[in-house]
N, C-alpha and C positions, 0 to 999 in steps of 0.2 A: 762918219767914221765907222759907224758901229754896223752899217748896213756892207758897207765898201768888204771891212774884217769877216763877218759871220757869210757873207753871202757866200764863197766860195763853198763853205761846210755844207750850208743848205744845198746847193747845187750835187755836192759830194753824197750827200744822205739821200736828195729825189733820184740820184744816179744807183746807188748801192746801198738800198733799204735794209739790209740784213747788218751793214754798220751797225742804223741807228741799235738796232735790238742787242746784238753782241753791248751796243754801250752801256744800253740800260742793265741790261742782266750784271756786267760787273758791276753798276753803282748797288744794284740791291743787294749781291753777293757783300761788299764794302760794310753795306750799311749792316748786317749781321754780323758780321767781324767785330765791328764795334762795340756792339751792344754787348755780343758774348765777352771781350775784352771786359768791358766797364763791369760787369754782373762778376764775372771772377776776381778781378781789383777788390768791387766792394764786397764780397765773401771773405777774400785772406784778411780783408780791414778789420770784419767782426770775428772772425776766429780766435781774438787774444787769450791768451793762457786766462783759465777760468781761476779766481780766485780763490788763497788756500779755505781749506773751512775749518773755524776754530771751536771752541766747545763751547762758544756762545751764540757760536752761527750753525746750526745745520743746514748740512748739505741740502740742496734743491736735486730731487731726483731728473726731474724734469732738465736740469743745467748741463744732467752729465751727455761729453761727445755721444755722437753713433761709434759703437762698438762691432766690431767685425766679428761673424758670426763665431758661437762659442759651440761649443757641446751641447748635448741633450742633456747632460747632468744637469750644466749650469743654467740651463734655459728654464729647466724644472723647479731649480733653486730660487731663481730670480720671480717667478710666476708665485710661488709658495711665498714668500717672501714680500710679496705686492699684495695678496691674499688676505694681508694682516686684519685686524679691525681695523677703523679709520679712530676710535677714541684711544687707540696704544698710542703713547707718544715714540715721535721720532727720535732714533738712535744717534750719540751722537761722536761725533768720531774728530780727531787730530789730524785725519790725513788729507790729503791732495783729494782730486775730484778722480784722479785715475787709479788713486787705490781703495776709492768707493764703488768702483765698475768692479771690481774685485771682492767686495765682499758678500756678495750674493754667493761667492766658490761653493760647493758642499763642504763641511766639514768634516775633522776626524771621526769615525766613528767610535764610540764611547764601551770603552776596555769594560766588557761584563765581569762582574765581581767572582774569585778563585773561590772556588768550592773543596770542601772536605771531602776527602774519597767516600765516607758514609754519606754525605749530602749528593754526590752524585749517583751513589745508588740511589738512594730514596727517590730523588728526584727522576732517575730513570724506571722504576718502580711507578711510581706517578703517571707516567707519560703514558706507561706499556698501559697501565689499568685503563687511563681515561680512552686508548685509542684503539683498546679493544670491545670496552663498554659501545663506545662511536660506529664500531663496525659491526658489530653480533648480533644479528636478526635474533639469537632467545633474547636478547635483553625487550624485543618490544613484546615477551607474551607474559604476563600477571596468571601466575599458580601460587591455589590455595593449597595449602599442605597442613594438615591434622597434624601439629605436633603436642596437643595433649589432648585426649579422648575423654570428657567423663569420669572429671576427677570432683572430689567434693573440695578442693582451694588449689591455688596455684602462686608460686611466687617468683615477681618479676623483680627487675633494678635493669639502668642502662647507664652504660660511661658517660652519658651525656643526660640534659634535659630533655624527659620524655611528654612530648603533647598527648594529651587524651583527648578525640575526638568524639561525637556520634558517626553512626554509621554514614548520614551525608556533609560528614566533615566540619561542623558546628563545633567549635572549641567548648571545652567543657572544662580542664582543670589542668594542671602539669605535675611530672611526677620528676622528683630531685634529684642529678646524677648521684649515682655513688651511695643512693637508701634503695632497702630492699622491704618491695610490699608484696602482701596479700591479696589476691583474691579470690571471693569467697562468693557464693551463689545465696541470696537474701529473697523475700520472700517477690518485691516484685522488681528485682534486679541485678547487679553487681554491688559487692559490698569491697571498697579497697582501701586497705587501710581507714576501715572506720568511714567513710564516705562514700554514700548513696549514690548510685552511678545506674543511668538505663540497665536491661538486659541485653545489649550490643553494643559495645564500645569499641573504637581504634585507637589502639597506641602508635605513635610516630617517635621514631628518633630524629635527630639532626639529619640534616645531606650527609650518606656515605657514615655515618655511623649505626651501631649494631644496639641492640639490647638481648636481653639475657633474660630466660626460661628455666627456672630452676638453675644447674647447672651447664647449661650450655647458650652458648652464643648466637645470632642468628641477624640476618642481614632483614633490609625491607622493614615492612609492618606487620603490629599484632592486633590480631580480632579476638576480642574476648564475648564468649557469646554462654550466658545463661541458660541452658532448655535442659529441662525437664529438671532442676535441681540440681544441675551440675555442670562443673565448667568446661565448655571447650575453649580451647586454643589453637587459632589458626592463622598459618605464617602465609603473609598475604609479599611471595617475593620472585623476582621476575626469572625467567628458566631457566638462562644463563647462568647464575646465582645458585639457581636449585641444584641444575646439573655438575656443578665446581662441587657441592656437597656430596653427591648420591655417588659420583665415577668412583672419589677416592675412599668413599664410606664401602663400596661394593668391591673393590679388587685394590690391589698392592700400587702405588706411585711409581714403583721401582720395573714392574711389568715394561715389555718394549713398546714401544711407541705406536705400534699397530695393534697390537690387544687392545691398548687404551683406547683407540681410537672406537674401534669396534662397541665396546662395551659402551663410549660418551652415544655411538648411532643408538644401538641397541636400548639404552635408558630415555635418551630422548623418544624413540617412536612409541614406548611405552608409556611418558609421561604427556605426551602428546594424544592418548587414547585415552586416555580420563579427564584431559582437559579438556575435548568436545565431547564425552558424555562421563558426567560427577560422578562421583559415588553418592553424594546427596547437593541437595541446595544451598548446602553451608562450605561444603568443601570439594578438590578434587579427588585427590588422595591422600591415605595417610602417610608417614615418616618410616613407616616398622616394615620387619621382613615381607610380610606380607603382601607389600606394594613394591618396595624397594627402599635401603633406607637410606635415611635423610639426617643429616647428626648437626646439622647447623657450620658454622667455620671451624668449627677445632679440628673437621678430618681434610678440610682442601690441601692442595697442595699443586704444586707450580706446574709438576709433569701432568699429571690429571685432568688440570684448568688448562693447560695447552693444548690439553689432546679435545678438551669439549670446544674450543675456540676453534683449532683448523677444520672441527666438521659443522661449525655452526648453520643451524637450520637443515641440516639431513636426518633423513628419517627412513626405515624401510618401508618400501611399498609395496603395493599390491594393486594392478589396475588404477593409478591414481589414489588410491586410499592407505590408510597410515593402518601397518601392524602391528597386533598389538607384539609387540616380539617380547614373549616370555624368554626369562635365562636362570638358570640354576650354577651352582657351583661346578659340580663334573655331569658327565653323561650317564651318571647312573641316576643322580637325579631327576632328572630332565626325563627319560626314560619313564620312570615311577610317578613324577608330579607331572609331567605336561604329555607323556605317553611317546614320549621322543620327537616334539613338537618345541623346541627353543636350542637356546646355546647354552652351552658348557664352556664358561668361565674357564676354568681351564685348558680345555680343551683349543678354546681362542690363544690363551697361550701359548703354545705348543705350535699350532699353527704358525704365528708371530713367528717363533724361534726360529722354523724352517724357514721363513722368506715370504708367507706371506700376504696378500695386502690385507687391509681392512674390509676391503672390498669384496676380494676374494673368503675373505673369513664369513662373513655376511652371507653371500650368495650361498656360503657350503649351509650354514646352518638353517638358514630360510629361503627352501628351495623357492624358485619361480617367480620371485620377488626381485627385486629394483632397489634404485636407492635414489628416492624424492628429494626433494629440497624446497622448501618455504625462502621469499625473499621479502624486502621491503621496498616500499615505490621506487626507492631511488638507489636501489640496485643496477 
């Protein structure tokens, strides 16, 4: 029977081989069918709703569905969030598994605490100082400045706790905010307040705090140095600092914006020409008319300090080299003391009034000359 049945198919397949093949190909086509059928059956099987998680059970990270792609915020959040230590314990939450996919979201961000109108000056105060310090090429140059010459005692105090160093910065003793000492020149050193101290010592204030010389105020550090029986005092503080004193100690705050400017060029290239060659080994220059003066913080002032800020690191030149650019009050000075060789402070003035620059003011009074600029590496 079985030979009688199939024989005609056989006879049909040796007649028309491309049958047999058509057959096979749909059985294997079939048999993939199936497979993919049974594999999708058993995936909807185990997909059952994930169990809620109570606050006895934490969540399994690893339980929760694939989530459909979210945001760069939340991807960011989720990754920070995975980040954690492994000894934090697991958070533990009341909700569903799909509103644990959700708590990775970023959160509010957190209301900065209201400020008093005097706290946001200050605080804006704050900012201008520290992000002018940050940019001002004078702040990285260290000038010594004479502000007391050859005196037989000198008396210091600081609003803060003052360190007493040696000269290579060896802690030696501290001096108490808010008391006022002596020093006084002893046979082989400083005597301060009753205490035998080398013949060169540094005082240090706090970060950003001042100490006081006599009557006046003064930023940076102090060098107290013994020779020859008698005390000098020299303010060891960075240019920037120096030149906020000398602008507004030498001309009016209230001058216009380009006289100032002039005058901040003009003191810098001068104090720039005693800083690469001293008046001695101890100091650059002194504080008095003489040099230019220097009155500590009680003469800064905001317009002055802006005006040494927007030229910071300008200087006048000459072929590459720094002038020494003398300046007198008017032109009859300057005439008589420098033989008509610097500026007349006033005269800058004047100039300012009509229109103009600093630049221009510059160029008139020191013919032939340029205007340099000193930067830092990362300029």
């Amino acid at each position: 029977m079985l030979k009688i049945r199939f024989k005609p198919v056989t006879q049909l397949f040796k007649q028309y081989p491309w049958l047999l093949l058509s057959l096979l190909a749909a059985l294997q086509l079939a048999g993939v069918l199936v497979v993919n059928r049974f594999s999708t059956s058993s995936t909807a099987s185990n997909a059952a709703p994930a169990p809620t998680a109570s606050a006895d059970s934490p969540a399994d990270a690893t339980r929760s569905p694939v989530a459909s792609p979210q945001p760069k915020a939340a991807t960011k959040s989720a990754t920070k969030s995975a980040a954690q230590p492994a000894a934090q314990p697991a958070a533990k939450s009341s909700g569903s598994a799909s509103s644990l996919a959700n708590s990775s979201a970023p959160t509010a961000p957190v209301t900065p605490p209201q400020l008093t109108a005097a706290q946001q000056r200050l605080n804006e105060q704050y900012k201008q100082s520290f992000t002018n310090s940050a940019t001002s090429v004078d702040s990285l140059i260290e000038m010594r400045v004479a502000i007391a010459e050859g005196l037989p005692a000198v008396t210091l105090s600081g609003n803060s706790e003052l360190m007493i160093m040696t000269q290579e910065r060896q802690p030696l003793n501290s001096m108490a905010a808010g008391t006022r000492y002596t020093a006084q020149p002893s046979a082989n050193g400083i005597t301060l307040n009753g205490s035998e101290l080398p013949a060169v010592i540094l005082i240090e204030p706090a970060s950003d705090a001042t100490f006081n010389l006599g009557e006046r105020s003064y930023r940076g550090k102090l060098m107290l140095v013994n020779d020859g029986g008698k005390i000098w005092a020299v303010n060891l503080v960075n240019l920037r600092s120096y030149l906020h004193s000398v602008v507004a100690s030498e001309v009016s705050p209230s001058w216009p914006e380009e006289a100032l400017k002039a005058q901040s060029v003009a003191a810098r290239s001068y104090a720039l020409t005693y800083y690469f060659k001293p008046m001695s080994s101890l100091f650059h220059l002194g504080a008095t008319e003489y040099y230019q003066v220097y009155s500590g913080i009680g003469r800064e002032a905001a317009e002055t300090s802006q005006a040494v800020d927007a030229t910071a690191g300008e200087f006048v030149s000459y072929r590459g080299g720094i002038v020494e650019s003398l300046y007198a009050a008017s032109d009859d000075i300057v005439a008589e003391a420098f033989q008509g060789n610097g500026m007349s402070q006033l005269g800058a003035l004047s100039l300012a009034e009509q229109g103009y620059s600093y630049q221009q003011i510059l160029a008139g009074y020191y013919p032939s000359t340029g205007l340099g600029k000193f930067v830092s590496d990362n300029q």
